[in-house]
ROSE-876008 format. One record per residue (C-alpha): residue in one letter; x, y, z. Coordinates in steps of 0.25 Angstrom, whole numbers, plus 5000, padded with zeros to 4 digits. Layout:
<sites>
AXYZ ...
</sites>
This chain:
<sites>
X499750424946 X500850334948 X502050374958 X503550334958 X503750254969 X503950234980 X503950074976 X504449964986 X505649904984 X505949774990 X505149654989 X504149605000 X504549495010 X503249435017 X502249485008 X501549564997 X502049724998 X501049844998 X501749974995 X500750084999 X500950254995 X500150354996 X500950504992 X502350494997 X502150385009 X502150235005 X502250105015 X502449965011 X501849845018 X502049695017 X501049595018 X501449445022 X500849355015 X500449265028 X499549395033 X498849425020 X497549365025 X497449445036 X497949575029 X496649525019 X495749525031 X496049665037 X495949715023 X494649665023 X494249715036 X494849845036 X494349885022 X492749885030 X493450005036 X493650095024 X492550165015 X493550155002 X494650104995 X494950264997 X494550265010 X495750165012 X496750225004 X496450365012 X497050275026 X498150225018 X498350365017 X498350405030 X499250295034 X500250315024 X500350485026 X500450425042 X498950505046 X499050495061 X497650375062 X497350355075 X497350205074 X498750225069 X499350335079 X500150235087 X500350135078 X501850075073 X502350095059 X502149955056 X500849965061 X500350085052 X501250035039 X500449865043 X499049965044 X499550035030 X499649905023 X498449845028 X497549975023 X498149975009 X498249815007 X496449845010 X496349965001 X497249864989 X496449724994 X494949804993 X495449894979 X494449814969 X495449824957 X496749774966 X496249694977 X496249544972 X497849564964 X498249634980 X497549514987 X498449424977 X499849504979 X499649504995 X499249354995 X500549314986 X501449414996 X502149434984 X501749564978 X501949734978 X500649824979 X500749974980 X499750054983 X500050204979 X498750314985 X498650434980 X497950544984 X497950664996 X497550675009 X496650775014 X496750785029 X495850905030 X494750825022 X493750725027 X493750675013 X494650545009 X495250594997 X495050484985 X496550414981 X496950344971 X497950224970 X498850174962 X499050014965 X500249924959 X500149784963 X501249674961 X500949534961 X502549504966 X503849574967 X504249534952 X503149614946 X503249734956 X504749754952 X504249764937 X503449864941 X504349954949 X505749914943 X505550004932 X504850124938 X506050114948 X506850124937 X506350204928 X506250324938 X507450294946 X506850254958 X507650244971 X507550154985 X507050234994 X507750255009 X507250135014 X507550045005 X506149985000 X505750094991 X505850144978 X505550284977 
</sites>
């Protein structure tokens, strides 16, 4: 199941990085380490709101293909990228077999997650259809770079336009 890329380049500056994809559109958030505790407590909080772990992944979805929500119509870039993060950082904090090592890894400040979704939208459906993850976390920078050097390499992997992407 695993895809090429696209991979974050650079390292974070104020906290651990979370790289989200789902088909061809990705975002990358930042968490600083001085507002963990509150990203901890709106996890918390807004996972009361979802029926599933799917249930989440099908609004991180939405988010990343740009679905027009209405809470999000007016909203800023920043806005919908800061919402992004907070909605995958709950589906990775309430996953049972992940949770504790990305609790560590956003506690530290230093780590890489990615959290790659797979699976197709439906819009004509009432159905949420069931996706699958693959999840790669990094407890800091040195073991993310042993991870992505070689697959970088190996299949000749270029920056992307923007400078923070290997794809």
């Amino acid at each position: 199941m695993s895809q090429l890329g696209p991979f974050p380049r650079n390292k974070p500056s104020v906290g651990a990085m979370l790289m989200t994809q789902f088909n061809e559109f990705h975002h990358v958030n930042e968490f600083p380490r001085d507002k963990i505790n509150q990203l901890f407590e709106v996890a918390e909080s807004g996972f009361k709101g979802f029926d599933s772990l799917n249930h989440v992944l099908g609004s991180i979805s939405l988010l990343l293909s740009d679905v027009p929500a209405e809470e999000l119509l007016t909203a800023s870039p920043n806005r919908k990228g800061s919402t992004l993060g907070v909605v995958s950082a709950t589906y990775l904090l309430n996953n049972p077999l992940h949770g504790q090592q990305v609790r560590h890894i956003l506690r530290s400040g230093e780590g890489v997650m990615i959290l790659r979704i797979y699976g197709e939208l439906d819009f004509l459906s009432e159905e949420l259809p069931e996706f699958t993850t693959e999840i790669n976390l990094f407890d800091n920078w040195l073991s993310y770079q042993r991870f992505v050097l070689p697959i970088v390499r190996a299949n000749d992997l270029t920056v992307s336009k923007s400078g923070t992407m290997f794809s």
